[in-house]
C-alpha positions as CSV (number, residue, x, y, z in Angstrom):
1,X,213.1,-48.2,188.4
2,X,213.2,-49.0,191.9
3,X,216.3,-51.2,192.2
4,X,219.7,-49.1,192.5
5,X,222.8,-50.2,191.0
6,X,226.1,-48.6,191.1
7,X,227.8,-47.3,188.3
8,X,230.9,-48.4,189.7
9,X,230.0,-52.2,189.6
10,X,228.7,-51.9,186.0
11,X,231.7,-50.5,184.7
12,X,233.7,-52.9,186.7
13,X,231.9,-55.8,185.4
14,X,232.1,-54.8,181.6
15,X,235.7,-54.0,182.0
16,X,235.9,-57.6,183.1
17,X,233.7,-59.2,179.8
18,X,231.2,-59.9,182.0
19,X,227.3,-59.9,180.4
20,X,225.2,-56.7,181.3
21,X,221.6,-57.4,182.2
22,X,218.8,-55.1,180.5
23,X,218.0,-53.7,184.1
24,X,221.5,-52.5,184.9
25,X,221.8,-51.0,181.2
26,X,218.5,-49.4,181.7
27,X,219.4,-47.8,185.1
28,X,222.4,-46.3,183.8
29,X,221.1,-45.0,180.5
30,X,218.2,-43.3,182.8
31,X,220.9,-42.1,185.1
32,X,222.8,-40.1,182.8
33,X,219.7,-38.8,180.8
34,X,218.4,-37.0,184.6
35,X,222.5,-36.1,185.1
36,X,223.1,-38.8,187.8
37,X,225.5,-40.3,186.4
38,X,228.7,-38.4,185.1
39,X,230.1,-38.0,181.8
40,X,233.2,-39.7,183.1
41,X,231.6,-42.6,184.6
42,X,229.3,-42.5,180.7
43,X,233.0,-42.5,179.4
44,X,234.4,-45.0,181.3
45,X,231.5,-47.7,180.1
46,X,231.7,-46.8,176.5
47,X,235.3,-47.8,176.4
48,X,235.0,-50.9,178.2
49,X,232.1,-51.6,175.8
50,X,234.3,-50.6,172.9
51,X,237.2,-53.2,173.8
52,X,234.8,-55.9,175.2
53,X,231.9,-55.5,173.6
54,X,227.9,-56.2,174.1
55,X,226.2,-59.3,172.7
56,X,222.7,-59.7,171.2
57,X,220.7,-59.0,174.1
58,X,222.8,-56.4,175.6
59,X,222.8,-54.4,172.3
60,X,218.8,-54.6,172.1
61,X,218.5,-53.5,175.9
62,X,221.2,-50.4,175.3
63,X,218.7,-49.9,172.0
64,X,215.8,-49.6,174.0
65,X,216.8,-47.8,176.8
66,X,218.2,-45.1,174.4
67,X,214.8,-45.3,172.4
68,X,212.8,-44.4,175.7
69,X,214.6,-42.0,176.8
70,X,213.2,-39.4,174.7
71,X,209.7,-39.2,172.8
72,X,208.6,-43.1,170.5
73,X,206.0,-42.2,168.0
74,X,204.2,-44.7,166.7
75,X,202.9,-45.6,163.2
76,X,201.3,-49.1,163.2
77,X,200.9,-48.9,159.6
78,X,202.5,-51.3,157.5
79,X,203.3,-48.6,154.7
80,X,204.9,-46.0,156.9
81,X,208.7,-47.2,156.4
82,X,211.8,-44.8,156.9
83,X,215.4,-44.9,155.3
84,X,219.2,-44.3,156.7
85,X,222.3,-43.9,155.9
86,X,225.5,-44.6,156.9
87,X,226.9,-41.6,155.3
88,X,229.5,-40.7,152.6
89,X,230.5,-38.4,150.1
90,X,228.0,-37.0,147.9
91,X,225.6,-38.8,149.3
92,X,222.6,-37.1,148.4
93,X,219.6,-40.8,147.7
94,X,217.6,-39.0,150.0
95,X,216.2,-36.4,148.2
96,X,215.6,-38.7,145.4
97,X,214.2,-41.7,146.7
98,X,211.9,-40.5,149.6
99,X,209.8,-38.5,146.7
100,X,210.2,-41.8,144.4
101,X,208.6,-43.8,147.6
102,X,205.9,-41.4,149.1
103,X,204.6,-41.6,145.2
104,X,204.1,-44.9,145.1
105,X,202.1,-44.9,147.8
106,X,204.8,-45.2,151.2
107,X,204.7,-42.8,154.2
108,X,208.3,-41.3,154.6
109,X,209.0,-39.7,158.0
110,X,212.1,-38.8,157.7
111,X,214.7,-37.3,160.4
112,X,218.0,-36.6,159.2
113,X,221.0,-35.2,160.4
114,X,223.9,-33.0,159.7
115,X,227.1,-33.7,158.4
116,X,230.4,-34.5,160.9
117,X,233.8,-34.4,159.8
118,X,233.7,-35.9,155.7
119,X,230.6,-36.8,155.4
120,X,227.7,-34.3,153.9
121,X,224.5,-33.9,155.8
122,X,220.7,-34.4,154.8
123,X,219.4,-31.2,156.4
124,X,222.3,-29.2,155.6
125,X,221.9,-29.5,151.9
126,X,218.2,-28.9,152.2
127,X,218.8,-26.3,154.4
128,X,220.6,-24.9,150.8
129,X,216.6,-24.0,149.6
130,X,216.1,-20.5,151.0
131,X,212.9,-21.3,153.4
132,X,212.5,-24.8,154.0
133,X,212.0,-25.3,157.4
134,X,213.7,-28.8,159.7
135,X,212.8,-27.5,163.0
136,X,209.4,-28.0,163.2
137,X,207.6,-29.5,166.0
138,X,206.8,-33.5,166.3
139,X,203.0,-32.8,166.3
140,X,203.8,-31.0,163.0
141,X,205.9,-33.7,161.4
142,X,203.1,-36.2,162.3
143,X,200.5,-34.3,160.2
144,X,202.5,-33.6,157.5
145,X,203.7,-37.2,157.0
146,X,200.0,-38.4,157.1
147,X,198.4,-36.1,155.1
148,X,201.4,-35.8,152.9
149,X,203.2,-38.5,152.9
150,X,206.8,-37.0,153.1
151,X,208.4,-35.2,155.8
152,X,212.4,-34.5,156.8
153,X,213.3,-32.6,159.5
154,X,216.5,-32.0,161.3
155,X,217.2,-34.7,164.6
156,X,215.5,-33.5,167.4
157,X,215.9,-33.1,171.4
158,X,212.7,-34.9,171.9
159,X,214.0,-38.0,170.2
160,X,216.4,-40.3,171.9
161,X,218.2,-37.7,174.2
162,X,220.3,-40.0,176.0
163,X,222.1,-40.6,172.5
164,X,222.5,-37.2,171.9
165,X,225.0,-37.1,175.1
166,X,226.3,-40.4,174.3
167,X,227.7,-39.5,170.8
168,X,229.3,-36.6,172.0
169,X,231.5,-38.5,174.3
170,X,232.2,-41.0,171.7
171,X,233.5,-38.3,169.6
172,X,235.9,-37.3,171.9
173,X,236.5,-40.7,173.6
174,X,237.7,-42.7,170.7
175,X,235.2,-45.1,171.0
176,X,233.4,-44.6,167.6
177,X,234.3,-47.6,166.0
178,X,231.8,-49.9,167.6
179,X,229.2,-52.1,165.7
180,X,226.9,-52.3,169.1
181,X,227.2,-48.7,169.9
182,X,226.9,-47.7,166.5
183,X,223.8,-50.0,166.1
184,X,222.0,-48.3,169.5
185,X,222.9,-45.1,168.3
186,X,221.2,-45.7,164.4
187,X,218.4,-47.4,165.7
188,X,217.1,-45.7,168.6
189,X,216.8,-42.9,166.4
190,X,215.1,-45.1,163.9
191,X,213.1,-46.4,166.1
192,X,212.0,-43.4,167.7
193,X,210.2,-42.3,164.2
194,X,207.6,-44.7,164.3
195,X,207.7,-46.5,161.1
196,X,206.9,-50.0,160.5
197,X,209.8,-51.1,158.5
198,X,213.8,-49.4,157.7
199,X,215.6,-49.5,155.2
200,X,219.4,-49.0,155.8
201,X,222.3,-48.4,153.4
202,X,225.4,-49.0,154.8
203,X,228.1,-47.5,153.0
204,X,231.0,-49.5,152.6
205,X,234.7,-48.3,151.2
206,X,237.7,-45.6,151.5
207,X,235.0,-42.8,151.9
208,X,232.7,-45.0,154.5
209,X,232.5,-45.4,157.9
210,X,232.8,-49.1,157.8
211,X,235.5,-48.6,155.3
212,X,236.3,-52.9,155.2
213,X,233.3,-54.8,153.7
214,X,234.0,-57.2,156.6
215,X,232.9,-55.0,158.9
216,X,229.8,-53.4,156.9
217,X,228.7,-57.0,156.9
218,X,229.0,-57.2,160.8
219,X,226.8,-54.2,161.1
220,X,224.4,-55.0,158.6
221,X,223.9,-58.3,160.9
222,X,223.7,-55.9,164.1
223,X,221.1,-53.5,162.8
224,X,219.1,-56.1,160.8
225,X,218.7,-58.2,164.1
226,X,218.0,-55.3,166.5
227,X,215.1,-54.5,163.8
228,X,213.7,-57.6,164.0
229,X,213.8,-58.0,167.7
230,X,211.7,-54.3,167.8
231,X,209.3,-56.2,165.3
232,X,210.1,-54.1,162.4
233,X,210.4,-55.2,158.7
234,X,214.1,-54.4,157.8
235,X,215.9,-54.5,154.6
236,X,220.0,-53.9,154.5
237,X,221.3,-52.9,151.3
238,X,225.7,-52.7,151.4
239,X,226.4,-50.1,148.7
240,X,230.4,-49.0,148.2
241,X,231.7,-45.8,148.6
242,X,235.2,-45.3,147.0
243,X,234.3,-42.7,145.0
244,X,231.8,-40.0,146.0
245,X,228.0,-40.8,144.8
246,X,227.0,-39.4,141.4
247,X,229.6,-36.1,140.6
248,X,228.3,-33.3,143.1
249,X,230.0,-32.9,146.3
250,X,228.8,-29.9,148.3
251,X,225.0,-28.3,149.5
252,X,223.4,-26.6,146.8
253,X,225.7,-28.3,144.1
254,X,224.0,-31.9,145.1
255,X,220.7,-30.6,145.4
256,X,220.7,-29.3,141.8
257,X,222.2,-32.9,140.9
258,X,219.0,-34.8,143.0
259,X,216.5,-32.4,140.9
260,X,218.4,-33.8,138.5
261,X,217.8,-36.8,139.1
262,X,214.3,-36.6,139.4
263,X,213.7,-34.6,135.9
264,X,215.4,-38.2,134.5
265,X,218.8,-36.7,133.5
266,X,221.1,-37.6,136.5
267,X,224.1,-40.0,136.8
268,X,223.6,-43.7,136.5
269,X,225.3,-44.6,139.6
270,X,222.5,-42.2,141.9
271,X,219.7,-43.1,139.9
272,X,220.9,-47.0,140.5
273,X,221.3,-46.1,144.1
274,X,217.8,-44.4,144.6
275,X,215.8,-46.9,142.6
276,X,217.4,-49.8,144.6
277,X,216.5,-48.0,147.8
278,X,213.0,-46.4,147.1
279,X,212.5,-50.6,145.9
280,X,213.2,-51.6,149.1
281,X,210.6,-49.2,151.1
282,X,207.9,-50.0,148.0
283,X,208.4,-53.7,149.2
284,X,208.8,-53.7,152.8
285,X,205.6,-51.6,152.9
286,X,203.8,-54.1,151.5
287,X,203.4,-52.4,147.9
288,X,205.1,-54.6,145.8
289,X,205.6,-58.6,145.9
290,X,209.3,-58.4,145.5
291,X,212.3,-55.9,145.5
292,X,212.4,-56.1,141.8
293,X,208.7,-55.3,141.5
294,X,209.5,-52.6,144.2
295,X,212.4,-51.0,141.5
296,X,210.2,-51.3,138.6
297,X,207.5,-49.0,140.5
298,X,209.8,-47.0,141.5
299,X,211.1,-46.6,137.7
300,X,208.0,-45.6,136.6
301,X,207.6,-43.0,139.1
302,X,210.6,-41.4,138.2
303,X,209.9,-41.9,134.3
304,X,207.1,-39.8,134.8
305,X,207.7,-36.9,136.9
306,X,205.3,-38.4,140.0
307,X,208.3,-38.1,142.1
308,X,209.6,-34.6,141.1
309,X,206.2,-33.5,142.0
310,X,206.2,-35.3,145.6
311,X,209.7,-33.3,146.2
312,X,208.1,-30.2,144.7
313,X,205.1,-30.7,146.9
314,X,207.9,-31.8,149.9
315,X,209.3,-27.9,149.6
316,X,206.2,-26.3,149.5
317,X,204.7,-27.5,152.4
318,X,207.8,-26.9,154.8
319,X,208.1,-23.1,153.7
320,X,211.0,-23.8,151.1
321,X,211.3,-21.6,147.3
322,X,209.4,-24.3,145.0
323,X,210.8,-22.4,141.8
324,X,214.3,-23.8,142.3
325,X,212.8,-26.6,140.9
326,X,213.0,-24.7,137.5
327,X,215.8,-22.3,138.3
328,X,219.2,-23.2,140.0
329,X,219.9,-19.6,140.2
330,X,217.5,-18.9,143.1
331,X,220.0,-21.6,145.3
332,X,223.4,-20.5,146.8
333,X,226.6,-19.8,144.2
334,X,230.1,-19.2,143.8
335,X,231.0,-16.5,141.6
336,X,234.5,-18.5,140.6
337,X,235.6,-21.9,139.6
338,X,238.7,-23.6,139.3
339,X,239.1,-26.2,136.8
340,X,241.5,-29.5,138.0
341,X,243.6,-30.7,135.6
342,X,245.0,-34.5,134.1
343,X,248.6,-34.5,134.4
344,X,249.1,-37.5,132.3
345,X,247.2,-40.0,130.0
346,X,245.9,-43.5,131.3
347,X,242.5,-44.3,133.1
348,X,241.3,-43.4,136.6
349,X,241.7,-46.4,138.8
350,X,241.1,-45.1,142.4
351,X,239.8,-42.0,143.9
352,X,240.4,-41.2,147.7
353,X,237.0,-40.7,148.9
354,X,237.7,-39.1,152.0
355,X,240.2,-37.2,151.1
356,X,237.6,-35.6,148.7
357,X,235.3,-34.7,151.5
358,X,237.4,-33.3,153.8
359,X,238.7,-30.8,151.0
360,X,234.6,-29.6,150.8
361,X,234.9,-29.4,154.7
362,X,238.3,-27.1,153.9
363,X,236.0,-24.9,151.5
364,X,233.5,-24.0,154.0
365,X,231.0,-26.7,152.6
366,X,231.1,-29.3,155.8
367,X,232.1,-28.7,159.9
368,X,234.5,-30.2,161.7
369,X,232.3,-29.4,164.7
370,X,228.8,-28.5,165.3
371,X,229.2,-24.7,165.8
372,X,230.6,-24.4,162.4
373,X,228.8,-22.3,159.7
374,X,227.9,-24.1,156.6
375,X,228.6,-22.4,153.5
376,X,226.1,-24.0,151.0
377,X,227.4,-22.7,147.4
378,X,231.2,-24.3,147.7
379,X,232.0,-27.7,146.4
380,X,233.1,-29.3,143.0
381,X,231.9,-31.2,140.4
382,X,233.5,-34.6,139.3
383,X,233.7,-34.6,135.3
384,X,235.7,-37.8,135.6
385,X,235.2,-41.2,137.8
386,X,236.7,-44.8,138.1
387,X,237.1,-46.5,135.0
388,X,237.3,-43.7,132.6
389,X,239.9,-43.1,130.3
390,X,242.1,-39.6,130.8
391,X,243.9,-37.5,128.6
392,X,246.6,-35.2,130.2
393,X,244.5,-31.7,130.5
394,X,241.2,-33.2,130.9
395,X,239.1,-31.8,133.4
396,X,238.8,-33.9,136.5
397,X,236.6,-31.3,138.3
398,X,235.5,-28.3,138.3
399,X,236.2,-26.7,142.3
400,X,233.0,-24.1,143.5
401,X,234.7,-21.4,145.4
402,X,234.4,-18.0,146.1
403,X,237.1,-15.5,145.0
404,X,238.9,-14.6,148.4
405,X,239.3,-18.9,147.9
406,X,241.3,-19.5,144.9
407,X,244.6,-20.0,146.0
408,X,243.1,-22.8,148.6
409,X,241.2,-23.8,145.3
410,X,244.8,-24.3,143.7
411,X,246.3,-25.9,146.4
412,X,243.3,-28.2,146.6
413,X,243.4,-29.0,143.2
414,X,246.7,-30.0,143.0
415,X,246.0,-32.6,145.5
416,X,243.3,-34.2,143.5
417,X,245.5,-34.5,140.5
418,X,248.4,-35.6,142.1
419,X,247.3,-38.0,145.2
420,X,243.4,-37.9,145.4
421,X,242.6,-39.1,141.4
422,X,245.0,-42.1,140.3
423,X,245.4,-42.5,137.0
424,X,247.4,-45.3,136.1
425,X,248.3,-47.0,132.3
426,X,246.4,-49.7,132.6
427,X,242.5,-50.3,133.1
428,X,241.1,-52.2,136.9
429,X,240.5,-55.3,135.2
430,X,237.3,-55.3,137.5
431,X,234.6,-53.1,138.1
432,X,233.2,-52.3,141.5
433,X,229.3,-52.9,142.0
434,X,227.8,-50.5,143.6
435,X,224.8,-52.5,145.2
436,X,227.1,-55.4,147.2
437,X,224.7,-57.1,148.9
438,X,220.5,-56.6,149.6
439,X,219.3,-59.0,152.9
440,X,215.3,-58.7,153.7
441,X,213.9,-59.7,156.9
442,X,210.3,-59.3,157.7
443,X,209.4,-59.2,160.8
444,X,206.6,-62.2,162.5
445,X,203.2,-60.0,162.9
446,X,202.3,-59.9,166.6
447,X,199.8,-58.0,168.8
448,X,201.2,-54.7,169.7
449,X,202.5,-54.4,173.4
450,X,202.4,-51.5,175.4
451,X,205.9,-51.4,177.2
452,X,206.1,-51.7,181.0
């Protein structure tokens, strides 16, 4: 770009509410990709954005100068759509629904990341298959996703760079909690992959980012409305997250419980889940007439076996051991369990989501920062969720730990039963929904425009 602006002036003038014009944005964005503009000065702008803000047209131009700053590839294809997440605990829909949608007929090019802080991570837990491979090249995830139909790798440097740097001062900034930043950061990404249409779940809840339903609303809005402005189809789909999704919380444990899934004999709150998203990408690509058609095509590629066979075929063609399909032995274990207790009769009426995660972050099973070594085996099984009735000595959960860990195991568990798992006389007179709210907007067809 050959007008110069200085950094000092664009901090200044969103410090003071002012409005950001897409050139200014762009110029700084490009600045600190090429290291011309300094961490600090990056710093500086996020928190001014975080207290002030960005508006329509200043989140879309932050959006697209983060998209370009890296590689865009490009399917023009109506049927190659992608899914997100917001992240939570247990969150393993991926695995499920990508192989429900690629066999009905979608293109999934998926790249996922890896779990922060509570919240599990896509390539970590497939990472839990001895072999499969995330780091292959961009050329490679093309071909594989065309003549396949179903790729996931881990994020790349090649994609949306200038994010890369940008979340890592965010981290450390305290400027996390913004729906603009939060919305360039999803959806350059997104972007980036190519696909025609997204489908985002945005987890809302105690074990969520956007833990008020308020706010998942807001950024629902945000992301939905950036899509549109890229000209991509876009559903939203607000699913809560107070209790961890289906009962595996940890790598290998949740990919056993997606295979699961796919053989027809997982829990009815993941299958709900994975149905409602695979739905949306059967409809957005054009494959269905409405959601509901979308779900019920989805259905019947679960029912029978199309989608274990896309996940089987997923494994085997980036490198990983296809026979875990058939035998959980061959994927990571702990030789010990401990079992966690009911202390008292009654029903379980909350479960602290987070706290949940965090203790499969204490077991080796989640980082707390990106040089941290995942331990795939570790985690626990919930045998008990919201709404059910407790005896005192039921099993709650079952902990996966490895000898040297029981005494953490202990202490762990007596969190769970005394603070994490409330069990109270009386029933919640009302149940949660999982799916809170589905919004669809298709983008108007127009010529594509090669960017200037």
């Amino acid at each position: 770009m050959k007008q110069t602006f200085s950094a000092y002036n664009i901090i200044q003038k969103k410090r003071d509410k002012e409005k950001l014009t897409k050139d200014e944005i762009t110029w700084f964005i490009e600045g600190l990709t090429k290291g011309e503009i300094a961490d600090y000065q990056m710093s500086a702008l996020l928190m001014a954005i975080y207290l002030n803000g960005l508006d329509k047209n200043e989140t879309v131009a932050l959006t697209d100068a983060m998209l370009y700053s890296g590689k865009v590839l490009n399917f023009p294809e109506q049927y190659f759509i992608d899914k997100h997440s917001t992240g939570g605990v247990g969150d393993k829909a991926s695995f499920i629904l990508a192989p429900i949608a690629a066999a009905c007929g979608v293109k999934v090019p998926m790249i996922a990341g890896r779990g922060l802080g509570h919240t599990g991570g896509t390539v970590d837990k497939i990472e839990s298959i001895k072999g499969f491979k995330t780091d292959i090249s961009l050329d490679d995830f093309v071909h594989l996703v065309k003549e396949r139909g179903l790729v996931l790798i881990g994020q790349t440097g090649e994609i949306a760079p200038a994010d890369k740097k940008i979340y890592a001062l965010r981290d450390v900034t305290a400027t996390i909690e913004s729906i603009p930043l939060i919305t360039a950061s999803i959806m350059s990404k997104k972007l980036a992959e190519g696909a025609s249409g997204i489908v985002m779940d945005i987890k809302t809840g105690n074990g969520a980012f956007m833990a008020k339903l308020s706010d998942a609303k807001k950024l629902a809005e945000s992301i939905r409305q950036t899509g549109l402005r890229f000209h991509k189809n876009m559903m939203t789909v607000i699913t809560d997250m107070s209790e961890p999704t289906g009962n595996a919380v940890g790598n290998s444990l949740e990919i056993i419980e997606s295979i699961e899934t796919l053989k027809g004999r997982g829990p009815s709150d993941l299958t709900e889940l994975s149905l409602t998203l695979a739905g949306g990408m059967i409809y957005l690509a054009g494959l269905a007439k409405t959601h509901k058609n979308g779900i019920e095509q989805a259905q019947l590629a679960l029912t029978s076996g199309a989608a274990l066979d896309k996940f089987r075929e997923l494994i085997e063609s980036q490198g990983g051991d296809v026979n875990v399909i058939d035998d959980y032995s061959l994927l990571p274990k702990t030789k010990s369990t401990f079992n966690v207790l009911a202390t008292k009769n009654g029903y379980i009426t909350q479960i602290d989501c987070k706290s949940l995660g965090m203790h499969c972050v204490r077991l080796g099973g989640g980082r707390l920062k990106t040089s941290d070594k995942i331990d795939f085996a570790v985690g626990f099984i919930l045998n008990k969720k919201c709404g059910d009735k407790i005896k005192k000595g039921d099993t709650l959960a079952t902990i996966h730990c490895h000898d040297h860990q029981l005494d953490l195991a202990r202490e762990l568990g007596l969190e769970m039963s005394s603070k994490d798992i409330v069990i109270k006389a009386v029933k919640n007179k009302t149940k949660k929904k999982l799916i809170i709210e589905v919004q669809t907007k298709f983008a108007p067809k127009l010529k594509s425009k090669k960017r200037k």
